[in-house]
C-alpha positions as CSV (number, residue, x, y, z in Angstrom):
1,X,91.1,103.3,116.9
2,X,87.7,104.3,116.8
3,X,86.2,107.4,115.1
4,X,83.1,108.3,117.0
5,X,85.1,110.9,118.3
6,X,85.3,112.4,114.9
7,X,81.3,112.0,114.8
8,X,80.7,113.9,117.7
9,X,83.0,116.8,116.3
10,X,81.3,117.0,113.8
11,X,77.6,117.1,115.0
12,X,78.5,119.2,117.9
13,X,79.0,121.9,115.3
14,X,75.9,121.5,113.3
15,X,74.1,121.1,116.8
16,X,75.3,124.7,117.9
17,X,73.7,126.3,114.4
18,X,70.2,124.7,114.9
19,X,70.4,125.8,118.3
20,X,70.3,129.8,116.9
21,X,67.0,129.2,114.3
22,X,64.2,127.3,114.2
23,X,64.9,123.8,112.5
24,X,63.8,122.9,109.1
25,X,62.3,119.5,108.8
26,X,65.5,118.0,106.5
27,X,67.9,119.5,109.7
28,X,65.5,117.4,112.6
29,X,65.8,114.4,110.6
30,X,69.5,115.2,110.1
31,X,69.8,116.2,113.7
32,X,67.6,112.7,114.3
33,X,70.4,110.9,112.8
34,X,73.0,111.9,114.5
35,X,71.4,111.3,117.8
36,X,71.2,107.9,116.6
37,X,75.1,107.3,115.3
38,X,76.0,108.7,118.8
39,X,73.9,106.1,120.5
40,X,75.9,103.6,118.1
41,X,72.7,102.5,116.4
42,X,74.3,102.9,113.1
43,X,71.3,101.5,110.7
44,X,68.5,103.9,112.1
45,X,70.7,106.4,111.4
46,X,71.7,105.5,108.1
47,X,68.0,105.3,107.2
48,X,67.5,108.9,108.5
49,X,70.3,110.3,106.4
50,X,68.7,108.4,103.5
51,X,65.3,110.8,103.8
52,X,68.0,113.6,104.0
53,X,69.3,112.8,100.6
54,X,66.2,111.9,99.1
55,X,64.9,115.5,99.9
56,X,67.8,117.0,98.8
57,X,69.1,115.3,96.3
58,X,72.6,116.4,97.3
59,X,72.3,118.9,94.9
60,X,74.7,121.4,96.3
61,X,78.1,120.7,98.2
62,X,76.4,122.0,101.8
63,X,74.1,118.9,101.1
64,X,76.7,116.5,100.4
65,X,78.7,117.0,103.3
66,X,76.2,114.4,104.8
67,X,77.9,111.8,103.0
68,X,80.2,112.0,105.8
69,X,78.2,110.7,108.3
70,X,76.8,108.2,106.6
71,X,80.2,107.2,105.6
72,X,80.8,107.0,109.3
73,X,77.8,104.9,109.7
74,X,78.6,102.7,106.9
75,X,82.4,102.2,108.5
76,X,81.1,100.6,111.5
77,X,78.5,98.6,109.7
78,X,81.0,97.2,107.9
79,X,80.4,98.3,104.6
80,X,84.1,99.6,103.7
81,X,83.4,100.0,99.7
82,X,80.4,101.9,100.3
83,X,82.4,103.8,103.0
84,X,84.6,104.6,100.3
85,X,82.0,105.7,97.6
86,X,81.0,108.5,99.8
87,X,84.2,109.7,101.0
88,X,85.6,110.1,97.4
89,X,83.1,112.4,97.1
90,X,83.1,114.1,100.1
91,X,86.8,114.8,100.6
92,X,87.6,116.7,97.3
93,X,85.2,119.1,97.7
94,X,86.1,119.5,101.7
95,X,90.1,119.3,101.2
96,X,90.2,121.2,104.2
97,X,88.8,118.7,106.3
98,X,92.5,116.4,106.9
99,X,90.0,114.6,109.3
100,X,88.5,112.6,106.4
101,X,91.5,112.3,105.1
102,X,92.7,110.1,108.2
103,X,89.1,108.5,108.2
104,X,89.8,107.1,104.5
105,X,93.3,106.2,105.5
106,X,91.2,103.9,108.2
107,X,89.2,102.9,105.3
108,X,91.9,101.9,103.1
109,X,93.3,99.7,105.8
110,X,90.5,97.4,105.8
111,X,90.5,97.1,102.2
112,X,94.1,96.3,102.2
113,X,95.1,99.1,100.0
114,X,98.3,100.1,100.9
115,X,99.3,102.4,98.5
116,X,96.4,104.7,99.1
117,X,96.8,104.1,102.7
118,X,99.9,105.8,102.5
119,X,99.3,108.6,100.1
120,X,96.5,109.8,102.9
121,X,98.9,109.3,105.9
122,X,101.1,111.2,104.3
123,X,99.0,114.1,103.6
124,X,97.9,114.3,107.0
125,X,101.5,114.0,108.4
126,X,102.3,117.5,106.4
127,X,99.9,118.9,108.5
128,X,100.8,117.5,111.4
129,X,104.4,116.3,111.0
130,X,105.1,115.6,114.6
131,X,102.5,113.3,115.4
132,X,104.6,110.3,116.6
133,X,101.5,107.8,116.1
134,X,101.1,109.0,112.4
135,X,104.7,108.6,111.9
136,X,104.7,105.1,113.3
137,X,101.9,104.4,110.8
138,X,104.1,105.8,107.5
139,X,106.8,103.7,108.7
140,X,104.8,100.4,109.1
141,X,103.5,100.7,105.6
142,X,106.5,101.6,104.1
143,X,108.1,98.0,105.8
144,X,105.0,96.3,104.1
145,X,105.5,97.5,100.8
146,X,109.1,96.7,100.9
147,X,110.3,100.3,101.0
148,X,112.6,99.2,103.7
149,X,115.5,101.8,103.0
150,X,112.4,104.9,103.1
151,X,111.5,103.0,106.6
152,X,114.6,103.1,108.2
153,X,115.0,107.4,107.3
154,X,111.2,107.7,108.6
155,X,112.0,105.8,111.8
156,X,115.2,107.0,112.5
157,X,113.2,110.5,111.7
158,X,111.1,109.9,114.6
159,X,113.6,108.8,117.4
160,X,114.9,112.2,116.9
161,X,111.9,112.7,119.5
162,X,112.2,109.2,121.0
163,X,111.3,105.6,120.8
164,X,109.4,103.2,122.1
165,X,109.2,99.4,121.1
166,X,107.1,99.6,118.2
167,X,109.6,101.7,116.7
168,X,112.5,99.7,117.2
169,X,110.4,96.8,116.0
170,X,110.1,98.6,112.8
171,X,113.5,99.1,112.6
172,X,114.3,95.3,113.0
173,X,111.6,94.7,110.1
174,X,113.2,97.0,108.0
175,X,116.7,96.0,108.2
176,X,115.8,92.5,107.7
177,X,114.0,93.7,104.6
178,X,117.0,94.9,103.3
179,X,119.3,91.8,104.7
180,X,121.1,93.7,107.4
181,X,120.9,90.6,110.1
182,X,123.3,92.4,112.6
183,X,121.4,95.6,112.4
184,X,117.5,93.8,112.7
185,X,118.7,91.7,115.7
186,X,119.7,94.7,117.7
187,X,116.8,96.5,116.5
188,X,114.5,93.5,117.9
189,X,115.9,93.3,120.8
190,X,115.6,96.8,121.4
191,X,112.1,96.4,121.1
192,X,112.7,93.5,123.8
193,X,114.4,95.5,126.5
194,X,111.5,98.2,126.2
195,X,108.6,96.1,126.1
196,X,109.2,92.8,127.4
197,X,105.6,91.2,126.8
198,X,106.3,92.6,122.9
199,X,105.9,88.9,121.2
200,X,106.3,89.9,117.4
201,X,109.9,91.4,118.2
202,X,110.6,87.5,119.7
203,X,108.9,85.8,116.9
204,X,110.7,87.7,114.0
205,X,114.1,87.5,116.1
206,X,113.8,83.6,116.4
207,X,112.7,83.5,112.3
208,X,115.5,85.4,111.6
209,X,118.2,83.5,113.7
210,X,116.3,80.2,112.4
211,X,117.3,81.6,108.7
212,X,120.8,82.8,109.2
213,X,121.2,78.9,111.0
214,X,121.7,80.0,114.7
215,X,119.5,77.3,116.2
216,X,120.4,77.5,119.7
217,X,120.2,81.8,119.9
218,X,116.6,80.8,117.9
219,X,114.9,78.1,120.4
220,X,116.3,81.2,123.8
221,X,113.7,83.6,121.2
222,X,111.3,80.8,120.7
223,X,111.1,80.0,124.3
224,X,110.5,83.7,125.6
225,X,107.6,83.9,123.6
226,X,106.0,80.8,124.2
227,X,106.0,82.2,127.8
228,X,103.7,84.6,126.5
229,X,101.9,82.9,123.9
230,X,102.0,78.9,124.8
231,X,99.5,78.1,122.1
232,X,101.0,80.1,119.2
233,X,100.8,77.8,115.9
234,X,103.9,80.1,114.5
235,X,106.0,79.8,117.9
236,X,105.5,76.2,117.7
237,X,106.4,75.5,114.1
238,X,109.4,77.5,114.7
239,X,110.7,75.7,118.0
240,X,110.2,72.7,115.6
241,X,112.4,73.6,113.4
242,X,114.8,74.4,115.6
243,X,114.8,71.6,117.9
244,X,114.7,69.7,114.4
245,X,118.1,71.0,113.4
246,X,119.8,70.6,116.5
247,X,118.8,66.7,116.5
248,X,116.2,66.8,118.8
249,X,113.8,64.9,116.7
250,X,111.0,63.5,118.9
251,X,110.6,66.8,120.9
252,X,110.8,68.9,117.3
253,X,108.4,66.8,115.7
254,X,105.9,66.9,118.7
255,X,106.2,70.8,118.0
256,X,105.7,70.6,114.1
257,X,102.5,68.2,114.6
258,X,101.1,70.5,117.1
259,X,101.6,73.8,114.7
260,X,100.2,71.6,111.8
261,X,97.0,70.6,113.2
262,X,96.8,74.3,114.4
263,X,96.1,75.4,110.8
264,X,99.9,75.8,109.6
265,X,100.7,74.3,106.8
266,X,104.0,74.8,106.7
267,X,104.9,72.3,108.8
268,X,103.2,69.4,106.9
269,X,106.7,69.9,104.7
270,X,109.1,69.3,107.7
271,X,107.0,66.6,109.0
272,X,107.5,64.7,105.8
273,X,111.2,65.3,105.4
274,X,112.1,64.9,109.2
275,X,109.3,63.2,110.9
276,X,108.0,60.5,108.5
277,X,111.1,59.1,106.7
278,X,111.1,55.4,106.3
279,X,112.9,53.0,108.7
């Protein structure tokens, strides 16, 4: 998702109040910036803000509000810490701004910080509790962090308004979190029957059958997804086990050496225990 959307919001409005005065020279060279972060050209504008600050030392909280933008500048350049520096200031002194609040959430994601991910998803959600995208979010944390038994009330939550197949996908992940194999297949195949092309629902059907020892049901998952994917390193390595365990050795093995030299390691294991015993 991208947030230059949230840029122009936000300079549309500062626009509109140099339009009724004559400019001072910090608010052309702020105005100067933002011409440039809408143009994308994210480290001429970052250079503008910096004469901003430097006249104004961000001495009052109308001058930091800045630190938004460059923020947003500093987001797409990469720069996620930095990013994160400004909005930590920024957002307790604008607490009514849940728009920055999303922003960090973004933020927070890239620095694989899932716990304050979620405390910012969920402050926007009280604020906009129906937002079906934001829900989706919540509950895809929630499955990451193990909170499988909070995923499944959040997701059944939202298809009180409907579903779709990330939704059931979720679902699956979260009753195989918590061991309910009956429950996570019918979940992933939900997620099947409304999105056909949906390879992750495939790829954690066939691991699951794989584990509970239901080769044959795990190579008919395998298979659909290599449809899709032909080159997936995963797929492979988990049609090799499969074919593997249902004594299809030379065809398993041609599978686990092809997901090996892929980049997973995994299958180096199998290969030794199934491919290169001795004669």
């Amino acid at each position: 998702m991208r947030l230059i959307g949230f840029f122009g919001i936000f300079v549309f409005s500062i626009s509109l109040s140099l339009a009724q005065s004559k400019p001072s020279k910090v608010a052309v060279m702020e105005a100067l910036g933002d011409t440039l972060a809408q143009q994308e050209n994210f480290s001429a504008a970052l250079k503008q803000y910096a004469k901003v600050i430097k006249v104004t030392k961000l001495k009052t909280k109308e001058d930091r509000k800045i630190l938004y933008k460059r923020a947003l500048c500093l987001f797409y350049l990469g720069e996620y810490e930095k990013t994160l520096s400004d909005l930590n200031v920024f957002i307790p002194e604008n607490e009514d701004a849940p728009r920055a609040r999303l922003f960090r959430a973004f933020v927070y994601r890239e620095l694989d910080d899932l716990e304050n991910q979620l405390a910012d998803i969920q402050f926007v959600i009280e604020l906009d509790p129906m937002n079906p995208d934001l829900l989706k979010w919540e509950a895809g944390l929630l499955v990451e962090m193990g909170k499988n038994e909070e995923a499944v009330m959040a997701l059944k939550n939202i298809k009180r308004w409907g579903t779709d197949a990330e939704v059931e996908f979720y679902l699956g992940l979260a009753y195989y979190g918590i061991n309910n194999a009956d429950s996570a297949i019918f979940h992933f195949d939900e997620a099947i029957a409304l999105n056909g092309g949906f390879v992750p629902a495939y790829t954690y059907a066939g691991a699951l059958c794989l584990e509970e020892g239901a080769y044959e049901l795990a190579l008919t998952y395998i298979n659909l997804a290599l449809r899709l994917e032909a080159n997936n390193p995963q797929l492979l390595f988990y049609k090799g086990i499969a074919l593997v365990e249902l004594g299809k050795k030379d065809e398993g093995c041609s599978c686990l050496n092809r997901a090996f030299y892929k980049g997973v390691d995994d299958a180096g294991g199998y290969l030794e225990e199934f491919c290169f015993d001795a004669e």
